[in-house]
FIRO-273990 format. One record per residue (C-alpha): residue number from 1; residue in one letter; x, y, z. Coordinates in Angstrom, 1 decimal, m for minus. Example, Ala and Ser with C-alpha at 12.3 -4.5 7.8 and 13.67 -1.06 7.14 Angstrom:
<recs>
    n  res      xx      yy      zz
    1    A    12.3    m4.5     7.8
    2    S    13.7    m1.1     7.1
</recs>
This chain:
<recs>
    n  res      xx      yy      zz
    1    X     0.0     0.0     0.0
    2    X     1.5     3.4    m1.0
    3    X    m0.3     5.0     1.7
    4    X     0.4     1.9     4.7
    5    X     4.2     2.5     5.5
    6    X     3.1     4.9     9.3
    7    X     6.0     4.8    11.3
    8    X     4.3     4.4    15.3
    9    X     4.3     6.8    17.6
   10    X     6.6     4.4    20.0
   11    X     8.8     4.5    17.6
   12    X     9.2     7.5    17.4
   13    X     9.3     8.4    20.4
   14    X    11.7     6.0    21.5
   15    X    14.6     8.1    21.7
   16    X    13.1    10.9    23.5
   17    X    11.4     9.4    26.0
   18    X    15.0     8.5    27.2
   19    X    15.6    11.5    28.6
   20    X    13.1    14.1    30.5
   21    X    14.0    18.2    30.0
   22    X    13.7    20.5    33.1
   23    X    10.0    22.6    33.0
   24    X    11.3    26.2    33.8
   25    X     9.8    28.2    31.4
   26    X     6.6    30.3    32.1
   27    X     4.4    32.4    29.5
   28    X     5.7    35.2    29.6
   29    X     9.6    33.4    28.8
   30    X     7.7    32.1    26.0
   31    X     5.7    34.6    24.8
   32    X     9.2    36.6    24.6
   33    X    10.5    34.0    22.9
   34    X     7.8    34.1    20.3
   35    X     8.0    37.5    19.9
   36    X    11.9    37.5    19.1
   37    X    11.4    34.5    16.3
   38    X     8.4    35.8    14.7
   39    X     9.9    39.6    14.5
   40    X    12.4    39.8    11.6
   41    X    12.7    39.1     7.9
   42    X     9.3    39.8     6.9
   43    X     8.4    43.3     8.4
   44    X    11.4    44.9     7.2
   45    X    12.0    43.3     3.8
   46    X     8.1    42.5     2.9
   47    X     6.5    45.9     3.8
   48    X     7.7    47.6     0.6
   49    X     6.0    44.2    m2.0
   50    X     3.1    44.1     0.7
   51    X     2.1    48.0     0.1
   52    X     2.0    47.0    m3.9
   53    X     0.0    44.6    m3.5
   54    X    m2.4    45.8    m1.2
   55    X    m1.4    49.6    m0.5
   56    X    m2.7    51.0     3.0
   57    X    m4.9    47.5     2.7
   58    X    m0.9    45.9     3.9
   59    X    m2.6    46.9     7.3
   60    X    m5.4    44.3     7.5
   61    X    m3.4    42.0     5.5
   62    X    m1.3    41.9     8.2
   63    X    m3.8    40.9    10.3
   64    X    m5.5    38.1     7.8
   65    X    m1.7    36.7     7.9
   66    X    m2.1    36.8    11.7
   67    X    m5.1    35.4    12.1
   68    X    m4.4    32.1     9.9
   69    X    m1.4    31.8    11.8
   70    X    m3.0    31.4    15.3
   71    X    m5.4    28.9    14.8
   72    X    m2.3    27.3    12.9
   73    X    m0.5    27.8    15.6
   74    X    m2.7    26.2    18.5
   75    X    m2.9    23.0    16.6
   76    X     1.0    23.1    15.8
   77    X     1.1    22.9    19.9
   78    X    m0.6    19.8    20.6
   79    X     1.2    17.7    17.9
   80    X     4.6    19.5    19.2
   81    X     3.9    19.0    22.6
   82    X     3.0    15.1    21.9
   83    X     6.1    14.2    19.8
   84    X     8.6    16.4    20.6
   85    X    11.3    15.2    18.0
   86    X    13.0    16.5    15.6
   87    X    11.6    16.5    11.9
   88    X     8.3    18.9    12.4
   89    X     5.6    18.6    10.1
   90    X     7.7    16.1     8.0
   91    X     7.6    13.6    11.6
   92    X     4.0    14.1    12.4
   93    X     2.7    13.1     9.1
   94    X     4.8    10.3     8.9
   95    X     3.4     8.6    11.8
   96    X    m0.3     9.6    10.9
   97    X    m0.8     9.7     7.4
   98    X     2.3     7.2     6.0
   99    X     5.8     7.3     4.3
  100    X     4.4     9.2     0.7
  101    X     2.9    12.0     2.3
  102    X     5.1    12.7     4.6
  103    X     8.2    12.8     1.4
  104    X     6.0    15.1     0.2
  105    X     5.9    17.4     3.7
  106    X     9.4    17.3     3.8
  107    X    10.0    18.2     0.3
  108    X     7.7    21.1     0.9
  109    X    10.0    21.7     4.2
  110    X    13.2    21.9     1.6
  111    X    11.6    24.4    m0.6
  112    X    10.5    26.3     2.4
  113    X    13.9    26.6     4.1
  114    X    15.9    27.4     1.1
  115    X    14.1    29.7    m0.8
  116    X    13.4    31.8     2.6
  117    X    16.7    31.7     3.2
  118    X    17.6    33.7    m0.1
  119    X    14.5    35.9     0.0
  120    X    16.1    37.0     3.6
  121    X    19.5    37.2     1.9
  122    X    18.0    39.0    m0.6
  123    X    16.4    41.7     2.1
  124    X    19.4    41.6     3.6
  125    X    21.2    42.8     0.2
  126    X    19.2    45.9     0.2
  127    X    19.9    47.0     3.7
  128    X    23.4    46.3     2.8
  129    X    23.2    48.4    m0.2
  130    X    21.2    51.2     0.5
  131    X    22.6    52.1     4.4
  132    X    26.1    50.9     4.3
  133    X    27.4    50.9     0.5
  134    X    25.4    53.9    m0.3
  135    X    24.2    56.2     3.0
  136    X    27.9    55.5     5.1
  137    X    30.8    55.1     2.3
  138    X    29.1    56.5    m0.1
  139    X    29.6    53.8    m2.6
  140    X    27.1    53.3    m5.5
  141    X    27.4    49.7    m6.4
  142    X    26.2    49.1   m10.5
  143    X    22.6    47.7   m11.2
  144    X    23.6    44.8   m12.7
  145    X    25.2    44.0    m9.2
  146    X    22.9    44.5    m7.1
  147    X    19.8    43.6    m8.3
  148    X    17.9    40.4   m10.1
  149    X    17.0    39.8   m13.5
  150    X    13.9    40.8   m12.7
  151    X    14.2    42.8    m9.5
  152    X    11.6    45.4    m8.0
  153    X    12.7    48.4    m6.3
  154    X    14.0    50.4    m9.0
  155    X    16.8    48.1   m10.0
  156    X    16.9    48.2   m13.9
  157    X    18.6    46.1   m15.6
  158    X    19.9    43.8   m12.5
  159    X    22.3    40.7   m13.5
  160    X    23.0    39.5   m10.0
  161    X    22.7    40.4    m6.5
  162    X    25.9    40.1    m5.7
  163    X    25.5    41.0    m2.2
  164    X    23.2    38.2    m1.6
  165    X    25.3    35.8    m2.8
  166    X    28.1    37.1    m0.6
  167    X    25.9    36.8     2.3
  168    X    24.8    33.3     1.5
  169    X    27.5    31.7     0.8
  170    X    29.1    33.0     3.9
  171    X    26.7    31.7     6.7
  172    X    27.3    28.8     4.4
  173    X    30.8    28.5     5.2
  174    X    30.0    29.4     8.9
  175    X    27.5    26.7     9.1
  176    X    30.1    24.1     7.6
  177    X    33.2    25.4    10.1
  178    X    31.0    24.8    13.0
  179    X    30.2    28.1    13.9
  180    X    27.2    28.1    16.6
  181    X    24.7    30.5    17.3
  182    X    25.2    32.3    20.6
  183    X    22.1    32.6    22.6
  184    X    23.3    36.1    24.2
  185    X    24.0    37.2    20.9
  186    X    21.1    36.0    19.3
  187    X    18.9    38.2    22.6
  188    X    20.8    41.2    21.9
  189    X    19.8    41.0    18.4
  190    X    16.2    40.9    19.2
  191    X    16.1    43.5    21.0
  192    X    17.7    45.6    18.3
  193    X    15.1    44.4    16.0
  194    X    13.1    45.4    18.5
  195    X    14.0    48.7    19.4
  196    X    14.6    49.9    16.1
  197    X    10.6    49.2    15.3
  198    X     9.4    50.8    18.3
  199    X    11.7    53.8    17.5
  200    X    10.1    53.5    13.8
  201    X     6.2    53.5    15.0
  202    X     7.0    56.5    17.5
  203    X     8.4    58.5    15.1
  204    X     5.9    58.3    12.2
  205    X     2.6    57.9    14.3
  206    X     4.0    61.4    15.8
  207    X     5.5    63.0    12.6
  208    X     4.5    66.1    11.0
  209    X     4.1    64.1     7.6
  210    X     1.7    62.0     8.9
  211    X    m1.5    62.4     7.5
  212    X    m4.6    59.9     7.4
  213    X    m5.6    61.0     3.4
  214    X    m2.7    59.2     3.0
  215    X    m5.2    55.6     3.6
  216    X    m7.5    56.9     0.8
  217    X    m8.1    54.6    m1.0
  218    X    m7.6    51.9     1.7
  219    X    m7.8    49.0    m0.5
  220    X    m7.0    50.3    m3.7
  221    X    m6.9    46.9    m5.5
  222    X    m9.9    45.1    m3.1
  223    X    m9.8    42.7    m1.0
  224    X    m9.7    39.7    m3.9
  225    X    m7.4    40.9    m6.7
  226    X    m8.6    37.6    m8.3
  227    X    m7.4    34.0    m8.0
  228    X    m3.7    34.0    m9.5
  229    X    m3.1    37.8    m9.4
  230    X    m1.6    38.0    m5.8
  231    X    m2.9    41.1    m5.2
  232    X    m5.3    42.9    m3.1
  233    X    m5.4    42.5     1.0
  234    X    m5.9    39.0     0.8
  235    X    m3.0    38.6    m1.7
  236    X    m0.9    40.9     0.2
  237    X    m1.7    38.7     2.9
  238    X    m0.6    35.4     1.9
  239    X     2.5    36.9     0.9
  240    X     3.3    38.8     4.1
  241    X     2.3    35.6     5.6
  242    X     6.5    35.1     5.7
  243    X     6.4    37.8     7.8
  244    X     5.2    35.5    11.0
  245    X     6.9    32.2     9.9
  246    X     9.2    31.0    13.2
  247    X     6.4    31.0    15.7
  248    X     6.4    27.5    15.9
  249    X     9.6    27.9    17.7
  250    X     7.4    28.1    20.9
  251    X     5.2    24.8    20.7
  252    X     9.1    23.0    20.2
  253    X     9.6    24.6    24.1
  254    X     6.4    22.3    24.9
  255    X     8.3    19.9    27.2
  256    X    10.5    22.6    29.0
  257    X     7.3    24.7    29.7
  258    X     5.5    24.3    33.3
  259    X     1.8    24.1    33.3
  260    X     2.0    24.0    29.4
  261    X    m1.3    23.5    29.2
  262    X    m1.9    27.2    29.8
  263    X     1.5    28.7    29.3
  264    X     1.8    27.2    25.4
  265    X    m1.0    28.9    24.3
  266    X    m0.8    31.9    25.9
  267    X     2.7    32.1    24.5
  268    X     1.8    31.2    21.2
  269    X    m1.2    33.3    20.8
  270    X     0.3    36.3    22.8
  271    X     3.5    36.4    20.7
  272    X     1.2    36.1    17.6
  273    X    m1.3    39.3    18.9
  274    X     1.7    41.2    20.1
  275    X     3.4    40.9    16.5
  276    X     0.2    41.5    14.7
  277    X    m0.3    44.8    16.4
  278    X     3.2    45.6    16.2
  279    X     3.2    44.9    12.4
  280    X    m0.2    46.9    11.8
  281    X     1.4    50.3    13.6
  282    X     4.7    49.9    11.8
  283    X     2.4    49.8     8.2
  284    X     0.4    52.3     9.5
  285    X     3.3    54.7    10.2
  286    X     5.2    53.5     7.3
  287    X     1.9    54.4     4.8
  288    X     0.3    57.4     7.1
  289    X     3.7    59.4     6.4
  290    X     4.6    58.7     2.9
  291    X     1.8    57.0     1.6
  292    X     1.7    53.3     0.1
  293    X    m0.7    53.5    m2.6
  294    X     0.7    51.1    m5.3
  295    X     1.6    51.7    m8.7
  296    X    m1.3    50.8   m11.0
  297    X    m0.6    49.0   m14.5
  298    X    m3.0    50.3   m17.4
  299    X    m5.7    47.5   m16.6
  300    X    m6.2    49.4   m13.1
  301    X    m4.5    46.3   m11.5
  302    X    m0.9    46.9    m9.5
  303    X     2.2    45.8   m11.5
  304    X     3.4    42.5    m9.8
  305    X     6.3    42.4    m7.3
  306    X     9.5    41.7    m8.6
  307    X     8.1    42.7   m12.1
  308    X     9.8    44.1   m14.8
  309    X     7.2    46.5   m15.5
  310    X     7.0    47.8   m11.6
  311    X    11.1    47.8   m12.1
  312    X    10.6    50.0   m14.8
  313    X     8.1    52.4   m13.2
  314    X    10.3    52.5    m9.9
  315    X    13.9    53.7   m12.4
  316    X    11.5    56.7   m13.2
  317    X    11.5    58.3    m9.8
  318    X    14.4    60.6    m8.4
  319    X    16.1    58.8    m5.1
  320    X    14.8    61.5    m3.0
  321    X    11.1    61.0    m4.5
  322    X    11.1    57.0    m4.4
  323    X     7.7    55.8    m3.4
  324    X     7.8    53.1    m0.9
  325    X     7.1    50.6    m2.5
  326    X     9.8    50.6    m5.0
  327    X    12.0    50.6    m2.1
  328    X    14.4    48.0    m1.3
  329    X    14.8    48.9     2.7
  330    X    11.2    50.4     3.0
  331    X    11.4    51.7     6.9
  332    X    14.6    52.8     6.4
  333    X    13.8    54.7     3.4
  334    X    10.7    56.2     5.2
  335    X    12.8    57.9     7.9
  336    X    14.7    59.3     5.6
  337    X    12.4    60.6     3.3
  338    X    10.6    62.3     6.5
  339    X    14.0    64.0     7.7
  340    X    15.0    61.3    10.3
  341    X    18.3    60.1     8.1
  342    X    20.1    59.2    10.9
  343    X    17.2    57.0    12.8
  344    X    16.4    55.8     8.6
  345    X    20.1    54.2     9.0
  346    X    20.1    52.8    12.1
  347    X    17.2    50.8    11.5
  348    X    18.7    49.6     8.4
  349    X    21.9    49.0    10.3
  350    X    20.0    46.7    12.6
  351    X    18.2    44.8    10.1
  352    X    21.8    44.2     8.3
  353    X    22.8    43.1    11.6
  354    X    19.9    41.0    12.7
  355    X    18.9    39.3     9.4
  356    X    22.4    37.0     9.0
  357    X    21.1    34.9    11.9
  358    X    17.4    34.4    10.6
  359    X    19.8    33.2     7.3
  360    X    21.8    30.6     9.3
  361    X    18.6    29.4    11.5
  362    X    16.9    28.7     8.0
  363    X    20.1    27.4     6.2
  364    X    20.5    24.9     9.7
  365    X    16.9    24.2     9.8
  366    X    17.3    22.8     6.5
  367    X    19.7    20.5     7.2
  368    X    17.9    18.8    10.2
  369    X    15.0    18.1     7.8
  370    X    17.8    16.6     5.8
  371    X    19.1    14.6     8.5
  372    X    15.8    13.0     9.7
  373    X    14.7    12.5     6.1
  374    X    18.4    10.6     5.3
  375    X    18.3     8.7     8.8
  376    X    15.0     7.3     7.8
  377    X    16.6     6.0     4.5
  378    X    14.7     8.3     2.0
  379    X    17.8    10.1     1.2
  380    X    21.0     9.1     0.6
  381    X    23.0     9.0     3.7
  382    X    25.9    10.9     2.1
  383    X    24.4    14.6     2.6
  384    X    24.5    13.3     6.4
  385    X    28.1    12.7     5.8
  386    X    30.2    14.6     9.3
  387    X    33.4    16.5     7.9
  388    X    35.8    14.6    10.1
  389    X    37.5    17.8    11.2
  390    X    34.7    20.4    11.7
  391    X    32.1    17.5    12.7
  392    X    29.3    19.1    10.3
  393    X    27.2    18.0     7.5
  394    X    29.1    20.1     5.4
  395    X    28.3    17.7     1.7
  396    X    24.4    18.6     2.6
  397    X    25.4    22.4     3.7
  398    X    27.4    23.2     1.1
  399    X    24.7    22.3    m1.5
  400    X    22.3    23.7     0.2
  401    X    24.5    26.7     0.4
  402    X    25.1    26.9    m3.3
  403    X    21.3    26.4    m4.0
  404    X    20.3    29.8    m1.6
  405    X    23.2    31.5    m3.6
  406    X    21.5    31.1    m7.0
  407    X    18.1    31.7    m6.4
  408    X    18.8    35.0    m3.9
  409    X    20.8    36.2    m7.3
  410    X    18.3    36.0    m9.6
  411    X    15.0    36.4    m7.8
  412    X    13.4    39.5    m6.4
  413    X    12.4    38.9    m2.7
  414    X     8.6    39.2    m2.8
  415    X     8.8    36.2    m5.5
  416    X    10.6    34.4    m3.2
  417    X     8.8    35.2    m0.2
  418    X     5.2    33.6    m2.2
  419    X     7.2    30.3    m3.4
  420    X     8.5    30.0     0.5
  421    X     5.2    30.2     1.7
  422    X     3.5    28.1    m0.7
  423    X     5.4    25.1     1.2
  424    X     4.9    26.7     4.1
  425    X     1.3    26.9     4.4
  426    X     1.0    23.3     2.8
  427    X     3.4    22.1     5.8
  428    X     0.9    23.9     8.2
  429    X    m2.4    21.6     6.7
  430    X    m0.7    18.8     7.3
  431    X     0.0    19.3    10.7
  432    X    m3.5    20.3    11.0
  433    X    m4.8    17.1     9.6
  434    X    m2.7    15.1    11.4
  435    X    m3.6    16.3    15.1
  436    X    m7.1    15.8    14.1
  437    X    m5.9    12.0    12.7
  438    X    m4.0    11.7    16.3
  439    X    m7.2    12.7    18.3
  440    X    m8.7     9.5    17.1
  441    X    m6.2     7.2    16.3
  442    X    m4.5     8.2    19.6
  443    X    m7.2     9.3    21.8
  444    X    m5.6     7.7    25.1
  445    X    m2.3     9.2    24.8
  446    X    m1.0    11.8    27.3
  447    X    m1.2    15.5    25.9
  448    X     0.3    17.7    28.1
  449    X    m1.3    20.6    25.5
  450    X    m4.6    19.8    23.6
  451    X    m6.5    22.5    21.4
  452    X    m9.6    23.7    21.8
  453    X   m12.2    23.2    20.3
  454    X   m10.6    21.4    18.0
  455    X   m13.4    20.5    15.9
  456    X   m13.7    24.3    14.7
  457    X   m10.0    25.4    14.6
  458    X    m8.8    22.6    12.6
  459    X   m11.1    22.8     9.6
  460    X    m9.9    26.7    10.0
  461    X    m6.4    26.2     9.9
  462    X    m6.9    23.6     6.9
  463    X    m9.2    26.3     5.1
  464    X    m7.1    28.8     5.8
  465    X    m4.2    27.7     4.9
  466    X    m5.6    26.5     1.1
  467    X    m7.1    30.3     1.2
  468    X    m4.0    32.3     1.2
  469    X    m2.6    29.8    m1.3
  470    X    m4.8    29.9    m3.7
  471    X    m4.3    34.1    m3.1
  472    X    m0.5    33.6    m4.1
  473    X     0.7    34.3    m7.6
  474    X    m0.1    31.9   m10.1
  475    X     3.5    31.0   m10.6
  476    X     4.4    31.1    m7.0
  477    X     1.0    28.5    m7.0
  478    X     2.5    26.0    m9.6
  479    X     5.8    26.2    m7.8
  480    X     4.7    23.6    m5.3
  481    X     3.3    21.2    m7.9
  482    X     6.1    21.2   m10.2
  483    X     8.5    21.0    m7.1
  484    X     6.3    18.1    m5.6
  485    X     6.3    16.4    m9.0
  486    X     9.9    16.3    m8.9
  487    X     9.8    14.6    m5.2
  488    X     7.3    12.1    m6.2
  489    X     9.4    11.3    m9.3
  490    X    12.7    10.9    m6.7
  491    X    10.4     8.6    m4.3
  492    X     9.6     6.3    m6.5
  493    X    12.8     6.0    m8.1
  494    X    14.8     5.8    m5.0
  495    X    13.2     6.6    m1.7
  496    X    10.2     3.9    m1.4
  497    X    12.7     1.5    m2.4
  498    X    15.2     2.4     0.1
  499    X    13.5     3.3     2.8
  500    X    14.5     1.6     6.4
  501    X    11.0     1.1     7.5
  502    X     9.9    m0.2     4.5
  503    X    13.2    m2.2     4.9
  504    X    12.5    m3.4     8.5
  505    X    15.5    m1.9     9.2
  506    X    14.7    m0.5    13.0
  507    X    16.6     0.1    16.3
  508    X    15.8    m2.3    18.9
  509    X    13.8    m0.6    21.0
  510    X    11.5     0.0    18.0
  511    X    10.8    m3.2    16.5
  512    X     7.7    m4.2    18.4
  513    X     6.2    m0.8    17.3
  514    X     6.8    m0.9    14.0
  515    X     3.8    m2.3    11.5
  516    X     3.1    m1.2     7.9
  517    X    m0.4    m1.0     8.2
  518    X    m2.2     2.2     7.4
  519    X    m4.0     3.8    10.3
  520    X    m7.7     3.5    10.7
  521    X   m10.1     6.5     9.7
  522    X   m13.0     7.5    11.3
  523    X   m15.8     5.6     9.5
  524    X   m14.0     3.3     7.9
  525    X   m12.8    m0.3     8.8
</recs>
């Protein structure tokens, strides 16, 4: 059966249950915690393709994005809280829906990790650019170096973005050396991100330049720009939908939580309302002071992101006279445009420093799917392979490496922001599904976090999720398809064949648990 191969839940769990983690955490540990994964990439590289899509609309798409994400997130918990191993949504469906589907989970998972990778190495590029090339040395790098084939932001006739490479390629080699994340370091970054925001929302909300005309007309393109167009508040929304990827961070603490019945949720939820807000004023200052209404093509729709006709449109304006949303470091850009040049480029500043380690979580996030994907035999064991000296994966980082490299130099971030979150949301079904699988097919076991009213938020998180895709770009849409294709094809060829539970190849411990038959559905026997 192509469906039967469900590795058990005893198996899985097998190795974790050998050892018990310490429950110090509270909510409000969490909820911080939350707050400083979710906060990043998205709000300072996405607010510029968000306002083109949606113009002052970017506010309640923010909130769309937010909402999805919630329910998401409460049934992300349970699961996470029930097996916490590593592997994420690729784990859970494998021991709920079978072997196929879950390949096809975690070859979402690798088109998620890498391409967000290079649309953050792609922000990155522009903060890069615009406050330290340009703003501090006063160094103008050439168009076809800093920008994409088909880059926004008033980049013409891009070749590469040479700066993103640099950047990737880099955290790749850090990644392979060794090099580990310091937790200290990793706070004090937060709280620039931080900071730098608040200082952003205070400023504008306050500024003479703000004015409220500057909303009119709030949704300038609808609500529904139409199924394919990725525009509108909806569209904006399941592109911005980047902006809150990482929250699932916080159900991973699950087991180190005490009472996580009540803290998980209140840290995931409260991270999730405390960034939606946050995101809303810093859109609403960003729009209310130099206005975000998008550039309209001659059908009275907005030119796509990362476009070359919106490129085109953007090369018109004067530097001093850029709209937002052909900028490339949008809250940056406002600051300076209102006569705050010196705030403008310390926020940028902080995003160049803060946006690196969002690169190496991805870039090492990638790798674990890797490894649990190659330890259960459905890739090659090589790209697990430890460099004998720097005791890394470095065959599997490298080629990841190399792959972030080439598409952050020849795709514009919003594209590559909608193709990351097309396996992104398709991960968070799954997980969905499978919690609502588990609640039958594992009704007795322990759940130190279940989620309520589970009968209503799962069929929400499901719908919700297949909303904002179908709101994506038609090519960002056929991305996942074509991508999956590929997997299936690789499966079939290779993976199915070698697989170790398909094998019987198990650890001790595990061979009572394992069967290969597929679990039983409600109404049906």
């Amino acid at each position: 059966m192509i469906f039967g191969r469900v590795k058990p839940i005893d198996a899985i769990l097998a190795t974790a249950e050998k050892k018990s983690l310490h429950r110090t955490l509270g909510w409000f540990q969490l909820t911080l915690f939350g707050i400083g994964c979710v906060i990043g990439t998205g709000i300072f590289v996405l607010t510029a393709a968000g306002a083109q899509k949606a113009g002052p609309g970017l506010m309640l798409a923010f909130a769309i994005a937010g909402a999805v994400c919630i329910v998401a997130a409460l049934c992300y918990a349970e699961i996470a809280a029930m097996l916490p191993v590593a592997g994420s949504a690729y784990t859970y469906t494998y021991t709920t829906m079978g072997e196929m589907l879950a390949w096809t989970v975690g070859w979402a998972l690798v088109l998620e990790y890498a391409v967000a990778a290079s649309a953050v190495a792609v922000g990155w590029s522009g903060f890069f650019t615009g406050t330290i090339l340009n703003e501090f040395l006063g160094v103008h790098l050439p168009a076809a170096l800093s920008g994409a084939p088909l880059s926004m932001g008033g980049v013409a006739g891009g070749i590469i973005n040479l700066p993103a490479v640099v950047i990737s390629l880099l955290i790749t080699w850090l990644l392979m050396i060794g090099t580990t994340e310091s937790a200290r370091v990793n706070a004090v970054l937060v709280a620039i991100k931080v900071v730098a925001l608040t200082a952003f929302i205070g400023i504008t909300l306050t500024s003479a330049y703000f004015d409220p005309d500057k909303f009119n007309p709030f949704l300038p393109a609808g609500v529904f720009g139409g199924f394919g167009t990725g525009v509108g508040a909806v569209g904006a929304a399941a592109t911005i939908f980047f902006a809150y990827v990482g929250f699932d961070a916080v159900s991973t603490a699950a087991e180190e939580t005490k009472n996580p019945q009540r803290n998980v949720p209140i840290g995931l939820v409260g991270s999730l309302l405390f960034c939606t807000v946050f995101y809303i004023a810093v859109a609403a200052g960003a729009i209310g002071t130099m206005g975000g209404q998008p550039i309209m093509g001659p059908n009275g729709v907005p030119f796509p992101t990362g476009s070359e006709e919106l490129a085109r449109q953007c090369a018109t304006y004067a530097a001093d006279k850029l709209p937002l949303v052909c900028s490339n470091e949008a809250l940056a850009h406002v600051l300076r445009q209102i006569g705050w040049s010196g705030v403008g480029n310390a926020v940028g500043l902080a995003a160049m420093l803060a946006l690196p380690s969002v690169i190496l979580i991805l870039m090492f996030g990638q790798t674990r799917i890797f490894f649990v994907m190659s330890r259960d035999g459905l890739l090659p064991e090589v790209l697990s392979r430890v460099h004998p000296k720097w005791k890394t994966p470095h065959i599997v980082t490298a080629a990841t490496g190399i792959a972030v490299a080439i598409a952050a130099a020849v795709l514009p971030v919003g594209k590559l922001a909608d193709i990351a979150n097309a396996g992104t949301l398709y991960a968070f079904m799954m997980v969905a599904i499978a919690v609502m699988i588990l609640r039958k097919t594992a009704a007795d076991r322990a759940r130190s976090f279940k989620t309520p009213i589970l009968w209503l938020l799962g069929p929400l998180t499901i719908f919700g999720c297949i909303f904002l895709f179908f709101n994506l770009p038609i090519d960002a849409m056929l991305v996942l398809p074509i991508w999956g294709a590929v997997g299936m094809v690789i499966y079939f060829a290779y993976s199915r064949n070698a697989s170790h539970l398909g094998r019987g190849i198990v650890e001790s411990h595990e061979a009572e648990a394992v069967t290969d038959v597929r679990p039983e559905v409600p109404g049906t026997h």
